[in-house]
Backbone as a printed PyTorch tensor [residue, N CA C, xyz], in Angstrom:
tensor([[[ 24.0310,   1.2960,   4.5700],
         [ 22.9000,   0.5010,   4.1250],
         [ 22.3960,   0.9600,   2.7670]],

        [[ 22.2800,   2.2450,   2.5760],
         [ 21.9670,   3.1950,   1.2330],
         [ 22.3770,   2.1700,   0.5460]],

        [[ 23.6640,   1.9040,  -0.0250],
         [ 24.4450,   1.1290,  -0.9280],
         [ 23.9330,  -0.0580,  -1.6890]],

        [[ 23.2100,  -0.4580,  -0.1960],
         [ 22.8470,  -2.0430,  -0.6910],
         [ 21.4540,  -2.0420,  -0.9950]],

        [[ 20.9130,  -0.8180,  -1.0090],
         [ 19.5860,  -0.8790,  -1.1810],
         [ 18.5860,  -1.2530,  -2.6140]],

        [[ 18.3790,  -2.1110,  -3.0750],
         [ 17.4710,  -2.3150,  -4.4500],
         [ 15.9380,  -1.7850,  -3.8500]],

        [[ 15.5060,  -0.8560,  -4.6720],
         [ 13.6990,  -1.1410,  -5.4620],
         [ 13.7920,  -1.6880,  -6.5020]],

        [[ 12.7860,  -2.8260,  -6.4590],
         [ 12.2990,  -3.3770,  -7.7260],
         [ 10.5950,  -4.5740,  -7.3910]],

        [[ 10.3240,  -4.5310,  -8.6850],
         [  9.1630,  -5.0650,  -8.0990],
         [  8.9260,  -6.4760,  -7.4950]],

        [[  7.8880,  -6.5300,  -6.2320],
         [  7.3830,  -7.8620,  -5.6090],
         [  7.9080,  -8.6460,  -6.7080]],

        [[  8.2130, -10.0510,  -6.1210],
         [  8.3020, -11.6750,  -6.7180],
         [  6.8550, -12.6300,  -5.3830]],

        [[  6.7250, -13.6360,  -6.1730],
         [  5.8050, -14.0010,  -5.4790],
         [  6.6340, -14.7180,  -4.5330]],

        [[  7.9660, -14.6550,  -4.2640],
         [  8.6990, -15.2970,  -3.4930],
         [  8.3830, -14.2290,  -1.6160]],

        [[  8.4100, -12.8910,  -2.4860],
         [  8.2730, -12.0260,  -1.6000],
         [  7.0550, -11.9710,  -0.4170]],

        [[  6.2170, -12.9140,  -0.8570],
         [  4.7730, -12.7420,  -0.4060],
         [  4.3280, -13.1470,   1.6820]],

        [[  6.0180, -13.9890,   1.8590],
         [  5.8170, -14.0100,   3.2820],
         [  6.5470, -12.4390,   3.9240]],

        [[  7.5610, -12.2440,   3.1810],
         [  7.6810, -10.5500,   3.7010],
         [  6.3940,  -9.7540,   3.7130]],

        [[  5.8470,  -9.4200,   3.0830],
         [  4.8440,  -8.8010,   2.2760],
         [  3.5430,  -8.6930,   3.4210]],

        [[  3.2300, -10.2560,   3.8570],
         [  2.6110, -10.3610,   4.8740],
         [  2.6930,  -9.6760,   6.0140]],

        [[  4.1170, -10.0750,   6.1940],
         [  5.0830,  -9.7960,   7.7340],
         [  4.9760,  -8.6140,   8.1190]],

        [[  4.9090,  -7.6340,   6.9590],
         [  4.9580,  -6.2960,   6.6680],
         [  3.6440,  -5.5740,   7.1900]],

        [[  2.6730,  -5.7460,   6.3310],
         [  1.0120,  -5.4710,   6.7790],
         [  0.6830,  -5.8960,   7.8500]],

        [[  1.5060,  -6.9330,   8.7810],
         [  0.9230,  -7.5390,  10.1430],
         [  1.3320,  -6.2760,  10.5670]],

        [[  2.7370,  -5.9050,  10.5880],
         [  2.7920,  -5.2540,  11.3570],
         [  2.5240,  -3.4820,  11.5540]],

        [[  2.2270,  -3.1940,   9.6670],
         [  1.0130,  -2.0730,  10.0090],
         [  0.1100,  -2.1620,  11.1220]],

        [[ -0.6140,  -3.0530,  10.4640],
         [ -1.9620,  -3.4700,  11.5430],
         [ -1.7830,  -3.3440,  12.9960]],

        [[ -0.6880,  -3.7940,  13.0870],
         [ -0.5670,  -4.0150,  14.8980],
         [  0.1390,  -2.7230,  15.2210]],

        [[  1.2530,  -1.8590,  14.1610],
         [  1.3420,  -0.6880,  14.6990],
         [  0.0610,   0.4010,  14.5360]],

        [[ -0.7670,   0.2900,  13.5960],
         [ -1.6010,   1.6770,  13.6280],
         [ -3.2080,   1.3470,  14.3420]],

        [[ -3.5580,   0.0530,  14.4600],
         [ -4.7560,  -0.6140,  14.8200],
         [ -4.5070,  -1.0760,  16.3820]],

        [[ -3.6620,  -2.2700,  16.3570],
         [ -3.2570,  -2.9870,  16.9640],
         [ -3.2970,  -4.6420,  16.7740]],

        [[ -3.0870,  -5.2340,  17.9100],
         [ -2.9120,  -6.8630,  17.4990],
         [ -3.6130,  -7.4590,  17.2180]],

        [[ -5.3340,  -7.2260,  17.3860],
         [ -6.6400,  -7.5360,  16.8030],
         [ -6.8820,  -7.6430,  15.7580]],

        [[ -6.4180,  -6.3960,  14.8200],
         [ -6.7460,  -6.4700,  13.2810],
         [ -6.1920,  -7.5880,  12.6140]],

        [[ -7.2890,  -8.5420,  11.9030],
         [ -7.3830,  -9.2590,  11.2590],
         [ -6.0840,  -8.8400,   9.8550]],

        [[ -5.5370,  -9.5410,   9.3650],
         [ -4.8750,  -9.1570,   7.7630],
         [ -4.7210, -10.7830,   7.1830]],

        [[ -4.5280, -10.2090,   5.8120],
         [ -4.1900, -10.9110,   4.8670],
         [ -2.8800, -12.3790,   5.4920]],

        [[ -3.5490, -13.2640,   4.7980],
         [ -2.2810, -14.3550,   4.7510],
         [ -1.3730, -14.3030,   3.7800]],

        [[ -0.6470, -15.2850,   3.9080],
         [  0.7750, -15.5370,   2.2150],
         [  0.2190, -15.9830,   1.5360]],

        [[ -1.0250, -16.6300,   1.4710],
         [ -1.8180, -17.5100,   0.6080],
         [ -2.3410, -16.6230,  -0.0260]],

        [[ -3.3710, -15.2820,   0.5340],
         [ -3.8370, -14.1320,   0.1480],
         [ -2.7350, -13.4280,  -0.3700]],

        [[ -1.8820, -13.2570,   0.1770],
         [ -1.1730, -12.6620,  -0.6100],
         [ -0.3410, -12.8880,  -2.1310]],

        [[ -0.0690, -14.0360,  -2.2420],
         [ -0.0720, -14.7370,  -3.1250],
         [ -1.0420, -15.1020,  -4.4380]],

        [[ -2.1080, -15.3650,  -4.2550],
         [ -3.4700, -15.5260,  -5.1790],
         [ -3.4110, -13.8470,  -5.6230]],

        [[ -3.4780, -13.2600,  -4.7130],
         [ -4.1260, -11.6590,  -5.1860],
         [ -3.0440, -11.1070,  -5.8330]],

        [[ -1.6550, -11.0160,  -5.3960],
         [ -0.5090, -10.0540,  -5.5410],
         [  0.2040, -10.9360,  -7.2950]],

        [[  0.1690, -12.4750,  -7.2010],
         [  0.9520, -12.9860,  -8.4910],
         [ -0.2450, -13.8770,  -8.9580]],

        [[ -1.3980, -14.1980,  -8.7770],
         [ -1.8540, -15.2480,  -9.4270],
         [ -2.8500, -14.7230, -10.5500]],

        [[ -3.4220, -15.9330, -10.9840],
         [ -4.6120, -15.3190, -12.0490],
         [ -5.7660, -14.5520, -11.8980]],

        [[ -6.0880, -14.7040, -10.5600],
         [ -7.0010, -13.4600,  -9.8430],
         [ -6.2060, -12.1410,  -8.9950]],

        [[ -4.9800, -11.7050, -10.0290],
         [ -4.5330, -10.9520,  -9.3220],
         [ -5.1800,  -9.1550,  -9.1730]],

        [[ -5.0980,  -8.6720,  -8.3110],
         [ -5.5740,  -7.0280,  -7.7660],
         [ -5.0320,  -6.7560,  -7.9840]],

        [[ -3.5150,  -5.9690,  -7.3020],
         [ -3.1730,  -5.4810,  -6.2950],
         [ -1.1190,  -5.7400,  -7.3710]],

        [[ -0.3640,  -4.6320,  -6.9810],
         [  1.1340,  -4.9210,  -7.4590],
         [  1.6500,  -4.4270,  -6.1120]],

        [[  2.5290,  -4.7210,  -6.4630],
         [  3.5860,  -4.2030,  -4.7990],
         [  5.5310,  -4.1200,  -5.3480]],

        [[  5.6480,  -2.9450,  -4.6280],
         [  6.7490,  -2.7370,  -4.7970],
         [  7.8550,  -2.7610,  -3.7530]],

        [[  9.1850,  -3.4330,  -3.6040],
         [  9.6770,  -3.9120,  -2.4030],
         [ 11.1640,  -2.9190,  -2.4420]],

        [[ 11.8830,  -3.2030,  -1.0630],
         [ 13.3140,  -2.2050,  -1.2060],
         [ 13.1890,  -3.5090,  -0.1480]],

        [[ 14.9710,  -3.5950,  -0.9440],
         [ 15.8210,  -4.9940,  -0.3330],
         [ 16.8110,  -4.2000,  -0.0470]],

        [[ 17.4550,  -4.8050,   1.5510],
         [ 18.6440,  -4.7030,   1.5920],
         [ 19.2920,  -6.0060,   1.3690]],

        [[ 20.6310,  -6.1880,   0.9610],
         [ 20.7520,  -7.4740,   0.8320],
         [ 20.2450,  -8.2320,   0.3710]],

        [[ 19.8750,  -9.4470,   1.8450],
         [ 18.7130, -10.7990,   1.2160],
         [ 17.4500, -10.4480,   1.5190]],

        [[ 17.3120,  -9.0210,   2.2360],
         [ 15.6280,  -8.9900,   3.2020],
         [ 15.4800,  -8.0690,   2.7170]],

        [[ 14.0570,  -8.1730,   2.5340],
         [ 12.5540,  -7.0880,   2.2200],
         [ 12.9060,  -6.0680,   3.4360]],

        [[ 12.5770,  -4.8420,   3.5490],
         [ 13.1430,  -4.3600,   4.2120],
         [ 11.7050,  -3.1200,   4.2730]],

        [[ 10.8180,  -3.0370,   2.7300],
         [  9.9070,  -2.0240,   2.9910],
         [  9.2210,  -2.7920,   1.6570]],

        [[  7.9160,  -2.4320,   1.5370],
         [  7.0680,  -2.7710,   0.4690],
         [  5.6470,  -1.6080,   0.5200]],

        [[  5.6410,  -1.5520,  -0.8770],
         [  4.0350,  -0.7850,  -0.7850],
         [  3.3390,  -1.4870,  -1.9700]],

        [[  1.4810,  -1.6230,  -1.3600],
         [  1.1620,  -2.2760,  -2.0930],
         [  0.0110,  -1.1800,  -3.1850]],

        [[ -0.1710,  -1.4410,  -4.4570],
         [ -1.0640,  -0.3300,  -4.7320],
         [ -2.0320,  -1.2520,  -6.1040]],

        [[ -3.2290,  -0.0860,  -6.2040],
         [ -3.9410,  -0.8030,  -7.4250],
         [ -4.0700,   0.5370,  -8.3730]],

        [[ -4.5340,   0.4210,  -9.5430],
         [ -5.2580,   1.0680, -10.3700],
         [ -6.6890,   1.1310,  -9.7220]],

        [[ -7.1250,   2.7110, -10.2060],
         [ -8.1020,   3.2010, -10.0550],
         [ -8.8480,   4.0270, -11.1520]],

        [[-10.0200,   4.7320, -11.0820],
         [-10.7860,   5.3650, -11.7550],
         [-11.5620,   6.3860, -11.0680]],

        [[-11.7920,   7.7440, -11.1520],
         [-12.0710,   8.6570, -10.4690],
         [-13.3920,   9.2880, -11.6340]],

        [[-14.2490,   8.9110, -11.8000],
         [-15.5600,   9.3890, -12.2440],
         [-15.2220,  11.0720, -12.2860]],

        [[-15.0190,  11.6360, -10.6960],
         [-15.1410,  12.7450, -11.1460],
         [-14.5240,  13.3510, -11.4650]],

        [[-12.9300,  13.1680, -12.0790],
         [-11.9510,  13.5200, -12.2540],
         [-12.0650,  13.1450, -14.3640]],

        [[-12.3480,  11.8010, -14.5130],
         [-13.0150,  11.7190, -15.7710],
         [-11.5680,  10.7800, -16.1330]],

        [[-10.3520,  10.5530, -15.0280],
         [ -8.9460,  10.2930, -15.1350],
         [ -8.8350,   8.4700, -14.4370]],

        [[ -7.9920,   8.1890, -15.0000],
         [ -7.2360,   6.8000, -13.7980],
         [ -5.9340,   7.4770, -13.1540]],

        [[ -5.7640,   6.8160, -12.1140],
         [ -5.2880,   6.9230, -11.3230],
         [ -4.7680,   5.6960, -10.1910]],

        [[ -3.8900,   5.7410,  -9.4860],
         [ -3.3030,   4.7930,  -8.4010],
         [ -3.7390,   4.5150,  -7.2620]],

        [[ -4.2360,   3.5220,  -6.5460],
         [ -4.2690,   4.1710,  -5.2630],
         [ -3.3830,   3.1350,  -4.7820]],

        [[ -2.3010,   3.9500,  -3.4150],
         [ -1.6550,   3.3810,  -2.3990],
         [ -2.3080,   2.8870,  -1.0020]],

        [[ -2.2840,   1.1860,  -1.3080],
         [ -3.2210,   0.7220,   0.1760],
         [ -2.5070,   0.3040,   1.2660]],

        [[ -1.2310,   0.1620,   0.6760],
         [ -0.1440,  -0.0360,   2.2250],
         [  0.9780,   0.3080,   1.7170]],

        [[  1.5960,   1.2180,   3.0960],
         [  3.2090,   1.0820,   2.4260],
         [  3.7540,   0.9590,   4.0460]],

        [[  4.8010,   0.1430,   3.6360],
         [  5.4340,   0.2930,   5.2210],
         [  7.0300,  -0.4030,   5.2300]],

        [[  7.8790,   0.3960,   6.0160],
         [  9.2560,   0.4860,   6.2100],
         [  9.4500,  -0.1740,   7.4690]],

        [[ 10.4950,  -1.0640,   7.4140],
         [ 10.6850,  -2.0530,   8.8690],
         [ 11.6820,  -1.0360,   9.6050]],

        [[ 11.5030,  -0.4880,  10.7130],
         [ 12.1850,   0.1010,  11.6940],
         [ 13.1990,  -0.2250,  11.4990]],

        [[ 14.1850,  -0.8740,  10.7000],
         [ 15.8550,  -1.1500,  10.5550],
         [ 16.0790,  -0.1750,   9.4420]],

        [[ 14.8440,   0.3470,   8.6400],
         [ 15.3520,   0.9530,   7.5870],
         [ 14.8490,   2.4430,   7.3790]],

        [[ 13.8820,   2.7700,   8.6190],
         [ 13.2330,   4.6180,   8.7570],
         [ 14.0940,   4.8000,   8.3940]],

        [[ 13.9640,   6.4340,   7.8630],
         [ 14.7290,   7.2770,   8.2350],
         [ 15.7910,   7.7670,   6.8580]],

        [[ 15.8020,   6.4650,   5.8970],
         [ 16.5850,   6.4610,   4.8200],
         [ 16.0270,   7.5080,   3.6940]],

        [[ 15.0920,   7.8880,   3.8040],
         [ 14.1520,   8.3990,   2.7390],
         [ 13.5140,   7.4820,   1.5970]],

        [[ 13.4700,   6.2920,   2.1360],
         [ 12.6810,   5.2260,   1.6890],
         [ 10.9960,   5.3760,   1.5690]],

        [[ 10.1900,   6.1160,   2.1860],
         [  8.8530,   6.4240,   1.4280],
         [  8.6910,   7.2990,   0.4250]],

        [[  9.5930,   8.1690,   0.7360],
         [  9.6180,   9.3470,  -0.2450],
         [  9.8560,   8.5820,  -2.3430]],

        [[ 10.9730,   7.6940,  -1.9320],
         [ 11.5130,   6.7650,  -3.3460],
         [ 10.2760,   5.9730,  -3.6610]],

        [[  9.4390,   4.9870,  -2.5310],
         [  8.6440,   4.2170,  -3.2710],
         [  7.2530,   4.7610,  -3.5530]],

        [[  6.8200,   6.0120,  -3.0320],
         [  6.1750,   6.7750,  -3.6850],
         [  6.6560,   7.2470,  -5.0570]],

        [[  7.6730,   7.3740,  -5.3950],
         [  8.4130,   8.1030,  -6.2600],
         [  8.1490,   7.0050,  -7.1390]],

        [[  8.4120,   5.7400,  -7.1970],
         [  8.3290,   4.4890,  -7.8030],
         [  7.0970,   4.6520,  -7.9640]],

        [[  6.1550,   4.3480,  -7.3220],
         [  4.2780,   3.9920,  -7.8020],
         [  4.3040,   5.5580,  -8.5210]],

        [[  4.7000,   6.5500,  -8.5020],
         [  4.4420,   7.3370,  -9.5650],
         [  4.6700,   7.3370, -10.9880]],

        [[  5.7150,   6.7830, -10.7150],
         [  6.4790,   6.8630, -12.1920],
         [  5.8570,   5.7220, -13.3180]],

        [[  5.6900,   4.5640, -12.2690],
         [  4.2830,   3.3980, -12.7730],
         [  3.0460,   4.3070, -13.3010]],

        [[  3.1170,   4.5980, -12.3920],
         [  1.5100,   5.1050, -12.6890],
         [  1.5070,   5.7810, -13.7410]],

        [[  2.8290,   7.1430, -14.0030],
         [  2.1940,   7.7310, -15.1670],
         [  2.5200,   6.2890, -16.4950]],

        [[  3.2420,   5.9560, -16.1520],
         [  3.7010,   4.9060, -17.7710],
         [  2.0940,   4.1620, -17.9540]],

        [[  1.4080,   3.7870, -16.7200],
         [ -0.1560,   3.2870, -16.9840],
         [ -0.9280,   3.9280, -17.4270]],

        [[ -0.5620,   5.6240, -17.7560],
         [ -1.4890,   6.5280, -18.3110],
         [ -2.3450,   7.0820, -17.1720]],

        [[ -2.1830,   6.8350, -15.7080],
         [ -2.7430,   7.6600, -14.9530],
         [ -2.3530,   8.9440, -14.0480]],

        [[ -3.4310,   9.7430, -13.9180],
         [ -2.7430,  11.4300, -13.7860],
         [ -2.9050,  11.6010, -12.1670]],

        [[ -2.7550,  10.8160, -11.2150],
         [ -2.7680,  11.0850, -10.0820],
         [ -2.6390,   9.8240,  -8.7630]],

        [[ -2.0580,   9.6920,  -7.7520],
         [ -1.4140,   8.8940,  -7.0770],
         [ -2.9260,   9.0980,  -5.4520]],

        [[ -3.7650,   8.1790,  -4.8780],
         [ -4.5870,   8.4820,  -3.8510],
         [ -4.3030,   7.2890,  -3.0850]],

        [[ -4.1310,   7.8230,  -1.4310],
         [ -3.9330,   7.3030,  -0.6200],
         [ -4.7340,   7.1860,   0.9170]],

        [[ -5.3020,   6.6480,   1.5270],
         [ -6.0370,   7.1060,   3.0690],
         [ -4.6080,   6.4990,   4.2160]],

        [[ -5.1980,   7.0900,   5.1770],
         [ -3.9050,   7.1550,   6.0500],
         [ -4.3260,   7.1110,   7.8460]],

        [[ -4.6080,   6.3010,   8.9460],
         [ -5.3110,   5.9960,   9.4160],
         [ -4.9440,   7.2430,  10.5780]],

        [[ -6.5040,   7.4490,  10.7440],
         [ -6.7130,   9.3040,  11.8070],
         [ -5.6960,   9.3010,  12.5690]],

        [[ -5.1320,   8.7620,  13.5010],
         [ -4.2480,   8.7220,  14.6890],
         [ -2.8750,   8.6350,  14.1820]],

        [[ -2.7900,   8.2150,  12.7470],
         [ -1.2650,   8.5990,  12.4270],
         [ -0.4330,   9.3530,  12.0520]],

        [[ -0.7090,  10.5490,  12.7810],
         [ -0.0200,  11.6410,  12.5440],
         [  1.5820,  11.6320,  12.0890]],

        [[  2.3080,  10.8730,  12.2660],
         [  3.6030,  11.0820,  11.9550],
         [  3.8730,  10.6740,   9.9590]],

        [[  2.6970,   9.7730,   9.7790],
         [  2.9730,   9.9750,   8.6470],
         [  1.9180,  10.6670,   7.5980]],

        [[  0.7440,  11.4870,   8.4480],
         [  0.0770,  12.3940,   7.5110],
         [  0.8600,  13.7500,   7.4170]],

        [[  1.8380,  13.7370,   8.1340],
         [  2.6840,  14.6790,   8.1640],
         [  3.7410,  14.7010,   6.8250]],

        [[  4.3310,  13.0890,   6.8770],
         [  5.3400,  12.6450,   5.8210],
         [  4.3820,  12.7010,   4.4870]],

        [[  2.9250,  12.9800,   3.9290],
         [  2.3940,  12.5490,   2.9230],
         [  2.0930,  14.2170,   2.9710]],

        [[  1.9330,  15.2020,   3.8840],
         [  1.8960,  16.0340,   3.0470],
         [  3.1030,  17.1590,   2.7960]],

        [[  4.1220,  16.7260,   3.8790],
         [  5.9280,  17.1900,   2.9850],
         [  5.8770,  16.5430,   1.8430]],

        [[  5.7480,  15.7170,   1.6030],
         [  5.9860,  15.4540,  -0.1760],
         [  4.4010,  15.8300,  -1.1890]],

        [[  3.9570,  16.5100,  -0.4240],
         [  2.7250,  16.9800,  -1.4580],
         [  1.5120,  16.6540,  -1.7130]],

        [[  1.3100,  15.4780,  -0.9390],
         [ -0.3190,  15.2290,  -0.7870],
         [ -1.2350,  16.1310,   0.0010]],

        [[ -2.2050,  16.1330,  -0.6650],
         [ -3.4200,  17.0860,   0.0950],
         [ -4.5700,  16.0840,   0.3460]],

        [[ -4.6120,  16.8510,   1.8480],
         [ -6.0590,  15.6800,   2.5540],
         [ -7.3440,  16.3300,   1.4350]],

        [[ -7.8380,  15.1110,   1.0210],
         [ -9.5240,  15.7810,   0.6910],
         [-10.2150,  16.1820,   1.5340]],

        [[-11.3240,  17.3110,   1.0210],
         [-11.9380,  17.5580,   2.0980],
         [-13.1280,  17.0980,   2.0040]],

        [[-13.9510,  16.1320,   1.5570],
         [-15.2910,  15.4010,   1.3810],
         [-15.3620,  14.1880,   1.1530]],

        [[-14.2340,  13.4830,   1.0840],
         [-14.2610,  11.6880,   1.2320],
         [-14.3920,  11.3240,   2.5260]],

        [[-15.2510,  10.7700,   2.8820],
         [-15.6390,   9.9210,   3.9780],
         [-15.3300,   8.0550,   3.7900]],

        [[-14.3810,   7.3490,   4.3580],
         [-14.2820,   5.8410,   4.0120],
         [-15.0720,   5.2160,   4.6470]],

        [[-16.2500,   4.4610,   4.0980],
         [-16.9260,   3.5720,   4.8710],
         [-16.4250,   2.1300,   3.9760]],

        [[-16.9430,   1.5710,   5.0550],
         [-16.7600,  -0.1540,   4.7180],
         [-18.1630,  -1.0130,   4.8870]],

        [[-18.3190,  -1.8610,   3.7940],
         [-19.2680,  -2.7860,   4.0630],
         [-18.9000,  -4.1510,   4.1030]],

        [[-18.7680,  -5.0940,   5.4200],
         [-18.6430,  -6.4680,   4.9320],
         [-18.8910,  -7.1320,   6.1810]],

        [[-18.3800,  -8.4830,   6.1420],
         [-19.1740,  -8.9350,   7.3250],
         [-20.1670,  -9.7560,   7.0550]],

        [[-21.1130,  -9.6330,   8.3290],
         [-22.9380, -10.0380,   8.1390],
         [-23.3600,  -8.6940,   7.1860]],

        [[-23.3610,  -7.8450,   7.2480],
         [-24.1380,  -6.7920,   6.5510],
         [-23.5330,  -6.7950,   4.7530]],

        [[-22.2550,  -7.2590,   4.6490],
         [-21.7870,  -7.5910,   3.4430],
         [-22.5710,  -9.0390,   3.0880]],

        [[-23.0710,  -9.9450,   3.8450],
         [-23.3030, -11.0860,   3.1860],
         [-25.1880, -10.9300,   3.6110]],

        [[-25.3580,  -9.6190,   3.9970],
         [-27.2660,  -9.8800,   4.3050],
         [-27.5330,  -9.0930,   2.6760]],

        [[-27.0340,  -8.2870,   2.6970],
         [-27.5000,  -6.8790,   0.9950],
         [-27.7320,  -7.9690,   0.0650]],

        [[-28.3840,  -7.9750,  -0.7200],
         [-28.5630,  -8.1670,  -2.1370],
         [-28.4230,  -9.8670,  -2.4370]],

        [[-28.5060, -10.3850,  -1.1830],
         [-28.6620, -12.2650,  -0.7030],
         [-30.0040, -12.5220,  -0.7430]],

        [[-30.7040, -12.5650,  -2.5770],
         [-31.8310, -12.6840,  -2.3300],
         [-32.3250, -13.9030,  -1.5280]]])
């Protein structure tokens, strides 16, 4: 499989893989509840004129096979930009290849050409098998970030004069 393997970046063709992909984060680290992104969302955000977000894919063949999606960032207290990685995920046909290790390797190598000096990622509490894989290749957990979220009713009550 090695052989046939391409990285190169998302096409907006890619955007129902892409989906397919994050569903099934969600349903492996959450479960089948968690809400995600559509192709439509994925699409507008990932290739359109309101785009966020880049993503990088490994094909075997004709199929998406792994994708990670990431943005630019800014770290105040660092004074630096920087990357952050908000999904990455490998379809069980392709573990095992050393396929996170490369598309980390990829959003780095982006990143420095963007002029930023550091790669940040969160990684959900219960997934030990791959806070394990993030810190064999060298990530260190912070020790004072706390992730909260605001949205919802409480995202649409704040500042609705």
């Amino acid at each position: 499989m090695d052989s046939d393997l391409i990285i190169r970046a998302a096409r907006v063709e890619d955007a129902p893989a892409i989906q397919a992909m994050i569903a099934a984060l969600a349903r492996e680290t959450i479960g089948a509840a968690q809400e995600v992104s559509s192709v439509d969302a994925i699409r507008r955000y990932g290739f359109g004129p309101e785009k966020c977000f880049d993503c990088i894919v490994a094909q075997n063949g004709g199929s998406v096979v792994a994708a990670v999606v990431f943005y630019d960032e800014f770290s105040t207290w660092r004074g630096k930009k920087g990357v952050y990685i908000l999904d990455i995920y490998i379809d069980a046909s392709a573990r095992g290849l050393g396929l996170g290790r490369r598309l980390v390797a990829q959003v780095t190598e982006l990143a420095r050409a963007r002029g930023a000096f550091y790669v940040r990622l969160s990684v959900d509490q219960e997934n030990r098998k791959a806070t394990s894989f993030y810190q064999a290749i060298g990530f260190e957990e912070g020790a004072h970030d706390r992730v909260f979220i605001l949205s919802g009713a409480a995202f649409d009550a704040i500042g609705g004069d």
